[in-house]
C-alpha positions as CSV (number, residue, x, y, z in Angstrom):
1,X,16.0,36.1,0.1
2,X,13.5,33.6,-0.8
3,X,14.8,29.9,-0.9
4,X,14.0,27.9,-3.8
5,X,13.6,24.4,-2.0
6,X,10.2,23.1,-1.8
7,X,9.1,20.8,1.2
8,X,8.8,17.3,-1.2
9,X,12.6,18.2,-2.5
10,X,13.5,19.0,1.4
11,X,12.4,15.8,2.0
12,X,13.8,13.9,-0.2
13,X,17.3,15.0,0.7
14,X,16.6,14.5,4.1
15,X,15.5,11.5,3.5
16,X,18.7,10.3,1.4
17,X,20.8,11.8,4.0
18,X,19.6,9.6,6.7
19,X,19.4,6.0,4.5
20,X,22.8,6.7,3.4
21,X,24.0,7.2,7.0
22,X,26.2,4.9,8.6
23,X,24.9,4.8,12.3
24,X,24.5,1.9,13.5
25,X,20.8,0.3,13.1
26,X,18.9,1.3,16.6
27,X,16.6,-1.5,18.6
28,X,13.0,0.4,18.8
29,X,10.7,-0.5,21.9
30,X,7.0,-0.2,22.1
31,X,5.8,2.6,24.9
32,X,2.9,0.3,25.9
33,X,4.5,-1.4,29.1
34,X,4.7,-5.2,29.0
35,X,1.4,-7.0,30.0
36,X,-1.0,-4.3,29.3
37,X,-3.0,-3.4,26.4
38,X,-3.2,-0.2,24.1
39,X,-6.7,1.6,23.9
40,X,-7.9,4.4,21.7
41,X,-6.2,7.3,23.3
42,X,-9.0,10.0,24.0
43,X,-10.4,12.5,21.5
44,X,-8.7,11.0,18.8
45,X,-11.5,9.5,16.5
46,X,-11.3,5.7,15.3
47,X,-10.6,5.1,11.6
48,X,-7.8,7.4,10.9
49,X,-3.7,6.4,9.6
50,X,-2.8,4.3,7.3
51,X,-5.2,2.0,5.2
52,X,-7.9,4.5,6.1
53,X,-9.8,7.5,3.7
54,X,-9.2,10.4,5.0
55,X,-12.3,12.3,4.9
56,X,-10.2,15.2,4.2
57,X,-8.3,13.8,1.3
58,X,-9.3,15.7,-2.1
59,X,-9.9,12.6,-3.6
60,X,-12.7,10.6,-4.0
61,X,-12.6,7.7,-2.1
62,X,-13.4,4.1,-3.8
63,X,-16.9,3.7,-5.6
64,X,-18.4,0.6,-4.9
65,X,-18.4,-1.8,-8.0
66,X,-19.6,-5.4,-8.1
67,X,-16.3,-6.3,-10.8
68,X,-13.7,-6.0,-8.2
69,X,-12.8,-7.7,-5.6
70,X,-13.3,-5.7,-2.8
71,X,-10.0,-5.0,-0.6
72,X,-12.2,-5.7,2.1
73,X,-11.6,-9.2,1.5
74,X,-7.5,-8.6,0.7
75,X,-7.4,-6.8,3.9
76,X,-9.0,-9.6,6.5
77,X,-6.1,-11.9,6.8
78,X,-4.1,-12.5,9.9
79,X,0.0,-12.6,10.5
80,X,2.4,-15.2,12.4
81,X,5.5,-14.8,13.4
82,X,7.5,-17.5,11.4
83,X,11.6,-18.0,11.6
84,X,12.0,-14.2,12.6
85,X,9.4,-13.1,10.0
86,X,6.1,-11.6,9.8
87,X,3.9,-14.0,7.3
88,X,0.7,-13.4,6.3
89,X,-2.2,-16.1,6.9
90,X,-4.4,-16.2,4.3
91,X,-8.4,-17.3,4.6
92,X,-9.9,-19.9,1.7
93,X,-11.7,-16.7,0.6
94,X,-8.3,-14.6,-0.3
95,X,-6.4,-18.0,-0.9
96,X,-8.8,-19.1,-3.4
97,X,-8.1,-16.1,-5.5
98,X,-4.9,-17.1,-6.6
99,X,-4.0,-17.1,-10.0
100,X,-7.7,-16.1,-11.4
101,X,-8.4,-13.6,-13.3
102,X,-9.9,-10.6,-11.5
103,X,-10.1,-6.8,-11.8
104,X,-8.5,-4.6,-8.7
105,X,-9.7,-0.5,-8.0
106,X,-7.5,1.7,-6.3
107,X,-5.2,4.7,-6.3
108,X,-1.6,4.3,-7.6
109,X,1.7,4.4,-6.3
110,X,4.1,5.0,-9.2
111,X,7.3,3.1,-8.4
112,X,9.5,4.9,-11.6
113,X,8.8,8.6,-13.0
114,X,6.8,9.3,-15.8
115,X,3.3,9.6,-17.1
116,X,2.8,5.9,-18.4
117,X,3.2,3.3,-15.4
118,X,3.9,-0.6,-16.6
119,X,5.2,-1.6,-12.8
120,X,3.4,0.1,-9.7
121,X,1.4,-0.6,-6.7
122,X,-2.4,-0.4,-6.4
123,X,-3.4,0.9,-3.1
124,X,-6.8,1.2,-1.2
125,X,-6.6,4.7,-0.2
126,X,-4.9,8.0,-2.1
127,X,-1.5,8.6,-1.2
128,X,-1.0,11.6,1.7
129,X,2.5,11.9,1.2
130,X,5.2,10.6,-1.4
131,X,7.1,8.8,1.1
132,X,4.8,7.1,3.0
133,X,2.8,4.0,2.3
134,X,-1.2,4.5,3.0
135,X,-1.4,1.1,4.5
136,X,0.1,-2.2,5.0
137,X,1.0,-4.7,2.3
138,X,-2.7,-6.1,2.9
139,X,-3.5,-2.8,1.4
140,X,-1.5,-2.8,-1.8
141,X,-0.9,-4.9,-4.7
142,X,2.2,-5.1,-7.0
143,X,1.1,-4.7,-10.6
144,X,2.7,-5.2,-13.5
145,X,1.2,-4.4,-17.0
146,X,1.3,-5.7,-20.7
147,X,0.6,-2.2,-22.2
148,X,2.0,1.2,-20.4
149,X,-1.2,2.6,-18.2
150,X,-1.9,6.6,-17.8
151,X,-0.6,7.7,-14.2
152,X,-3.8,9.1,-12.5
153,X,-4.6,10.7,-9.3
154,X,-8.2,8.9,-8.9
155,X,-8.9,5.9,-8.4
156,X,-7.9,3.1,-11.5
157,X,-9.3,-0.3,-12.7
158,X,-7.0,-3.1,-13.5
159,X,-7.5,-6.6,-14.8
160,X,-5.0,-9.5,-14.7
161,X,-4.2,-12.8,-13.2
162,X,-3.8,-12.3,-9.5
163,X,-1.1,-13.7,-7.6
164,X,-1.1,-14.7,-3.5
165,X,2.3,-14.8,-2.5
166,X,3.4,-16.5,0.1
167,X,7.3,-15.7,0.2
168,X,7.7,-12.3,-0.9
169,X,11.2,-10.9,-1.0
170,X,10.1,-7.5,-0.7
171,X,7.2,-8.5,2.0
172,X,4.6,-7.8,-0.5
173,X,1.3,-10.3,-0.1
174,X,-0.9,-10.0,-3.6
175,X,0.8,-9.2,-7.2
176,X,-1.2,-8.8,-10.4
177,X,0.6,-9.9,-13.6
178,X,-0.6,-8.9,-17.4
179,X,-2.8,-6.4,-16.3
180,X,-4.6,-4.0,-18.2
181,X,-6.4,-0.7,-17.5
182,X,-10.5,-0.9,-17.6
183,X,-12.5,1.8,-17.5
């Protein structure tokens, strides 16, 4: 007999199952011993996970285009550790962008179902799985729209005032606010 789950719906309830658990929360360690350093292991090649393009993926990845910020600039800030939180650092280049208006490229990440998006996040690489983020939140931006915007697989244009948020509740660094698709 042939089942009729598919992997993403095998997920999901695996996924549900273990958010809605009640085990207690577990204290994770990192496997590099105390005072030493990580390195590349060997044969695996540099420039692959998350906030990478796969060279794989069946997408395209970003065209260079001189009307976007680049996230190369989003992406070069550094982190402190601040009252038992991870806060971003943000270099005049990134903290100058604040509230300006500017147009992003990337791939989105619908955050509610259907074809027309107003609220999502922009990433800088195509999504490899639906329940995994393809980078850090240097990597994505929240975006909220004043008209509904066509959910697309490649890479999209938006343009609207850009936020740098310092405080995020959801630990989210850049937001775009009355955006608008450009083509």
């Amino acid at each position: 007999m042939r089942s009729t789950f598919s992997i993403p719906s095998v997920c999901v309830v695996l996924g549900l199952a273990l958010w809605g658990s009640s085990a207690a929360a577990q204290t994770l360690s990192s496997p590099v011993p105390p005072g030493t350093t990580a390195t590349q292991p060997a044969g695996v090649p540099h420039g692959q996970g998350a906030g990478v393009h796969s060279p794989l993926s069946p997408f395209a990845p970003l065209s260079k285009r001189d009307d976007v910020v680049a996230w190369s600039t989003l992406t070069d800030i550094t982190t402190k550790v601040e009252k038992k939180r991870i806060v971003p650092v943000y270099p005049a280049p990134v903290a100058a962008l604040n509230q300006k208006k500017l147009r992003l490229q990337g791939f989105m990440m619908p955050l509610e179902p259907g074809e027309s998006q107003r609220h999502f996040l922009l990433a800088s690489v195509p999504l490899t799985c639906g329940f995994c983020t393809p980078g850090g939140p240097e990597s994505m931006v929240e975006v909220r729209t004043s008209k509904p915007v066509k959910y697309k697989l490649e890479a999209v244009v938006v343009e609207g005032t850009f936020h740098v948020l310092d405080n995020d509740p959801y630990g989210l660094y850049y937001r775009i606010t009355g955006a608008v698709g450009v083509d």
